[in-house]
N, C-alpha and C positions, 0 to 999 in steps of 0.2 A: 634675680634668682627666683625659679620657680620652687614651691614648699608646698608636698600637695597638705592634703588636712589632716593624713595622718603621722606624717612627718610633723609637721605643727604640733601636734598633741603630745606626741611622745618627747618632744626636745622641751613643750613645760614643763612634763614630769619627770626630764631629767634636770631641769632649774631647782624645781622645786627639792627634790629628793639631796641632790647637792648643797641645798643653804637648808638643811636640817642638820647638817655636821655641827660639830662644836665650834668648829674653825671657822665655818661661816656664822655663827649667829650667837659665841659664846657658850651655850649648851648643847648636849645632847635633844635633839627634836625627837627621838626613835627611840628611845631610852629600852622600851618593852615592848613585847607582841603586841597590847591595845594599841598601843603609839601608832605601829606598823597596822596593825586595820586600822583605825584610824585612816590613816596615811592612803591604803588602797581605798576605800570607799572612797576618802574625800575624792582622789585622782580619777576613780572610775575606772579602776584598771577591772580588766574582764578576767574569768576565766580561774578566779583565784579560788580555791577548794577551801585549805587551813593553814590556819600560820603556828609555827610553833618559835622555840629558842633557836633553833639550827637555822630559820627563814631568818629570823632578825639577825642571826651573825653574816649570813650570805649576802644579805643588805646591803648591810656594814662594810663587809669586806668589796664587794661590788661597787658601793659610791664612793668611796677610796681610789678603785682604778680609772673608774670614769671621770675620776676630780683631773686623774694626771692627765688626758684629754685636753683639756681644758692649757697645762700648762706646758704641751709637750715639746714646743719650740721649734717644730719642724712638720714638714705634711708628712714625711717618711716616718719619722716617730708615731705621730697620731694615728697615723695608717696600721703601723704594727700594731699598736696597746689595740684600737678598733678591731684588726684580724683576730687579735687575740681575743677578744670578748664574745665575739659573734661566733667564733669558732666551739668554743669550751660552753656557750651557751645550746649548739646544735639545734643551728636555727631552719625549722621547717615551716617555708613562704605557706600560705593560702589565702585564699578568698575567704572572706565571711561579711554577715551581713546583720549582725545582732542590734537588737536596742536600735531600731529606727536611724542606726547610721550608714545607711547605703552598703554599697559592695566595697568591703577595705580589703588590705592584708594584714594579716598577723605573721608574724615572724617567730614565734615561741609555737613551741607543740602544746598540742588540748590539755586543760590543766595542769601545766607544767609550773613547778615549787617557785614561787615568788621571785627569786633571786635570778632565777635562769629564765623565766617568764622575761626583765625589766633588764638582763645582759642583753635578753634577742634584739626584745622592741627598742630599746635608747641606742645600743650600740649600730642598728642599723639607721636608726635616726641620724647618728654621728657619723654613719658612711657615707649616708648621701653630703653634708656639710664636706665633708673631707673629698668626696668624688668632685663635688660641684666649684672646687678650689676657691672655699667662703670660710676657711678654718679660723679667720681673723674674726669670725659676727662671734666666735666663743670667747666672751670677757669674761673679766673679773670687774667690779666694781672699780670706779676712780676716787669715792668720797674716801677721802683718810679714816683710817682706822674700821671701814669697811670691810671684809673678805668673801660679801657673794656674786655668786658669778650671775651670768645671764648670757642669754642670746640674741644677739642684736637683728631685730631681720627689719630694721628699718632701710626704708629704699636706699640711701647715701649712707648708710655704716654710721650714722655719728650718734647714736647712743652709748651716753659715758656710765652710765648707774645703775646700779640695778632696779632703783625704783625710785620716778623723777620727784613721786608726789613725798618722800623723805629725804632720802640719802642725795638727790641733785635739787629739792626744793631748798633743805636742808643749805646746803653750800651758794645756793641763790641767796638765800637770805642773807647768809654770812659777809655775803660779798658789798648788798645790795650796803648793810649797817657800815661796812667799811670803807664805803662811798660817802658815807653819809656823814661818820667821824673826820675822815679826811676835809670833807669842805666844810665842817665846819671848823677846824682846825687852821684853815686860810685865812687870814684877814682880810675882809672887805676893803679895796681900794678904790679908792674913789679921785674926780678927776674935777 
């Protein structure tokens, strides 16, 4: 599957944006407007003017729909919640070429309110995923008692976690001690 780089970009900061929920990470990540600049700076999302209470509820309500994406059980499904978000965001393509990264597209009209900014750029991120019939790379975590998701764009699909160096080191280890209880639990036999 080809991913150009702005696809790449935009489908972290929809990783990222979805395991700030409560459900993915036990709290609230977004809590207040700092949170959410915060959140834009760290991402490097462009174009962003001011955020007020009304940006952070659009957020809110935004990574909610995007979550259902992720669980929508069908490419038909994912396809409609997708139509649906690109459409209510009124996404207008162009060229641009800011901050030293070559000639991209934006998806979101010039300074357009955070919310409807991060419906254009992720939801078209998720149409290509969905056009390129790859909607299985959108996971969730495997480690128990985990709930973030991630996108898998390794070559064979077999990433299980959202992140190897905890939540799958994490269950290595678990594994590796339970290897190691077990034989010792064996009796030595000898001959």
């Amino acid at each position: 599957m080809l991913i150009t780089h702005d696809t790449e970009c935009a489908l972290s900061i929809l990783v990222e944006l979805l395991n700030t929920a409560p459900e993915a990470c036990g709290s609230e990540q977004l809590p207040d407007v700092a949170a959410l600049s915060a959140f834009v700076v760290r991402q490097e999302i462009s174009e962003i003017d001011s955020l007020g209470p009304a940006d952070l509820a659009a957020v809110h309500e935004l990574r909610s729909r995007l979550r259902e994406v992720f669980s929508a059980g069908s490419v038909e499904r994912a396809a409609g919640l997708v139509n649906a978000l690109v459409a209510e965001a009124g996404t207008t393509p162009r060229l641009t070429n800011h901050d030293d990264h070559g000639w991209h597209i934006h998806y979101f009209a010039p300074h357009a309110a955070v919310g409807r900014h991060l419906a254009a750029e992720l939801g078209m991120a998720l149409a290509f995923i969905v056009m390129a019939g790859e909607l299985e790379r959108l996971r969730r975590c495997e480690a128990p008692g985990c709930a973030r998701v991630f996108v898998d764009l390794s070559r064979n699909r077999s990433r299980r976690y959202c992140d190897s160096r905890t939540c799958g080191n994490r269950l290595h280890v678990a594994a590796y001690r339970a290897r190691q209880r077990s034989a010792e639990a064996v009796p030595a036999t000898g001959g």
